[in-house]
Every structure is written in C-alpha cells, then in structure tokens.
C-alpha positions as CSV (number, residue, x, y, z in Angstrom):
1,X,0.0,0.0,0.0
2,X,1.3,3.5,-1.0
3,X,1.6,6.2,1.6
4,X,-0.4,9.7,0.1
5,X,1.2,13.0,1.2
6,X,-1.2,14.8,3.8
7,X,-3.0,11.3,4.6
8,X,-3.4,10.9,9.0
9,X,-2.4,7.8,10.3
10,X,-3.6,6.5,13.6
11,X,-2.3,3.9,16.0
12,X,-5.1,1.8,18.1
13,X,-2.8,0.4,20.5
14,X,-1.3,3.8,21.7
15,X,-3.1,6.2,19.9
16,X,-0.6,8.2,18.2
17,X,-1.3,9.9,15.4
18,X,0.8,10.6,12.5
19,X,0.4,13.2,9.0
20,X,2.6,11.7,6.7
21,X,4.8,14.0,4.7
22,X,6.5,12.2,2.2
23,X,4.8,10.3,-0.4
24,X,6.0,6.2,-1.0
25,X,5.3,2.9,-0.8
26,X,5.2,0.6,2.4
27,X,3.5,0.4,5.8
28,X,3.3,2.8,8.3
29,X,3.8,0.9,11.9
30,X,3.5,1.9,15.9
31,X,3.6,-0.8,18.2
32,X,3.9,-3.6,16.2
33,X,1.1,-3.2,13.8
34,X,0.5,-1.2,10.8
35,X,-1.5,2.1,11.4
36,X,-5.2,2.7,10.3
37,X,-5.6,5.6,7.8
38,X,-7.9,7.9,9.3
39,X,-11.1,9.2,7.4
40,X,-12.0,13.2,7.4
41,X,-14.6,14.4,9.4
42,X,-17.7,15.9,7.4
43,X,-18.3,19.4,8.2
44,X,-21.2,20.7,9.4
45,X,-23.5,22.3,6.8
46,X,-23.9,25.9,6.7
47,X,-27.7,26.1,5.8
C-alpha cells in the first residue's frame, strides 16, 4: 500500500497519530502493527 502526502495515520494500540509528509510505498507501523488511515470528518453544513 502506497503512503499519500497529507494522509493521518492512527495507531489503536497507543493512539498516536501521525500526518505523513512524504509520499511512498510501504506500511506505516507503531507498536507492532501497521496504522489505520484515518477518514475526514464531514463538516457541518452551513444552511
């Protein structure tokens, strides 16, 4: 799996968080495990 620059990462052991920088390929990993890629949160609608 390729990392995408400005993608979050988040660990669900610890709980660290990470913003990656630096497009490539690979696995981003925190205690063991490869991190989960975090999804946006919507925004609130402006009606």
């Amino acid at each position: 799996m390729a990392n995408q620059l400005g993608k979050r990462f988040l660990c669900e052991v610890c709980g660290t968080q990470v913003l990656c920088t630096k497009a490539g390929g690979g696995a981003i990993q925190c205690c063991g495990k490869d991190m989960e890629l975090q999804t946006p949160k919507p925004l609130p609608s402006s009606d």
